[in-house]
N, C-alpha and C positions, 0 to 999 in steps of 0.2 A: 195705422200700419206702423210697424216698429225700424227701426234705424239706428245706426251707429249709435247717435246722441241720446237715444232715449233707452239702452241698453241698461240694465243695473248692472250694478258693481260690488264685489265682495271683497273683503279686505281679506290680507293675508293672518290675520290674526281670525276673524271668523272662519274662515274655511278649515285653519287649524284646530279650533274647539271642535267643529263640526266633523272633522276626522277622528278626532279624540274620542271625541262622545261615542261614534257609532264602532269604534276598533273592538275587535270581538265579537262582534255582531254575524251572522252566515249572510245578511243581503243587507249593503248600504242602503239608504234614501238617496243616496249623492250618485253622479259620476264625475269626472274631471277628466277635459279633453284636453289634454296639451298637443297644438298646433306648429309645431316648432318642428324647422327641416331639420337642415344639418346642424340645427343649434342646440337636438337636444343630447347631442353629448353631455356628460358632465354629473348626471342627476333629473332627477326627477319626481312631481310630489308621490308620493306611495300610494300604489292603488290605480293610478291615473289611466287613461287611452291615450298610446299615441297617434295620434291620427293627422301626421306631416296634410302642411298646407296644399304643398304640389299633389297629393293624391287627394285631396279631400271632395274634390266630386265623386269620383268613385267610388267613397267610403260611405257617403252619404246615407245609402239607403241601409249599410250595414249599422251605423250610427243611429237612426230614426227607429230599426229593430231594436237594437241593444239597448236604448236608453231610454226607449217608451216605456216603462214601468217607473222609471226614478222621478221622485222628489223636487230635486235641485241639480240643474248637469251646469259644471262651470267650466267656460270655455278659457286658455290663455296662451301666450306666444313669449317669447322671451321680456317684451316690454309691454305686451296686451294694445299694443297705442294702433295696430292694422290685420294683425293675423289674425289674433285671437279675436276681436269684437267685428271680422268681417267673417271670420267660421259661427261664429254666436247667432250672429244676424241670416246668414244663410242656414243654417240646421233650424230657427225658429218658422223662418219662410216656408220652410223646405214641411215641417210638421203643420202649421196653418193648412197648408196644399194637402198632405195627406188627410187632416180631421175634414176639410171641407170635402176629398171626397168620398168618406166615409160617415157623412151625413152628420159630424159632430161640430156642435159648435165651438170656436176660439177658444185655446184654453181651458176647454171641461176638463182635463183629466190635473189641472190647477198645475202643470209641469214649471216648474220658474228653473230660468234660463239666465244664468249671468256671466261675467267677465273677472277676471281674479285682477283687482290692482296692481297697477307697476309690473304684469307678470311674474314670470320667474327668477326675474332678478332679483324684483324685491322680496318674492319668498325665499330664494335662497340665501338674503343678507340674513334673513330672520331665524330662518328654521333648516338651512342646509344642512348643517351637521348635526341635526334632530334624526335619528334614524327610525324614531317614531314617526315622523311626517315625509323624510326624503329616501329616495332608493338612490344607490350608486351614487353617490354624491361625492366626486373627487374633488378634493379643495384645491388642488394645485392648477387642473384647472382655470382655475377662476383667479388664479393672484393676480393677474395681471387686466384684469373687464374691467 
């Protein structure tokens, strides 16, 4: 059974190729759930679901619809270090439960589920003012984090 600890992890430099590659495309392989309340003022990766921590049981089952087709869905929070890799961990739980009871075993549809490093902080040091990878991205915001 999977857990915090044994959650993988994508760098903020991959998940950037990984938007790169698929920009232009009519249907990603990816989604990206950023977890983040009232933190996600400021920006955000391009593309992404916000799906705030405090509602995230109710989103759930809208999450488990939306995302059951994709490739790779990366979950993250402002630092990833609690929101993000306990929504990662809860949506994978949450889809084990659904394939068990729809008769399919672990993982057939090969869904990989991860966590973006350092979150958003660390993407934003990277690639904030990238408006290829970030929406809304106020830099003023941030002079002071």
């Amino acid at each position: 059974m999977a857990s915090i600890a044994t959650l993988k992890r994508i760098s903020a430099k991959d998940l950037a190729d990984r938007i790169l590659a698929e920009q232009g495309r009519p249907e990603q392989t990816y989604a990206i759930v950023d977890v983040r309340d009232d933190d996600h003022l400021g920006g955000h990766i391009k593309g992404g679901i916000h799906a705030a921590s405090a509602q995230l049981e109710a989103m759930m089952p809208t999450l488990l619809r939306r995302l059951g087709g994709k490739k790779t869905v990366v979950f993250h929070c402002m630092l990833s270090q609690q929101r993000g890799p306990s929504a990662a961990l809860r949506y994978l739980r949450e889809r084990q439960l659904q394939q068990a009871q729809e008769g399919k075993s672990e993982g057939e549809d090969g869904q990989e589920v991860l966590v973006l490093e350092n979150g958003f902080e660390g993407w934003r040091q990277q690639y904030g003012s990238d408006e290829r990878l970030t929406e809304g991205y106020r830099k003023e915001l941030w002079e002071n984090y």
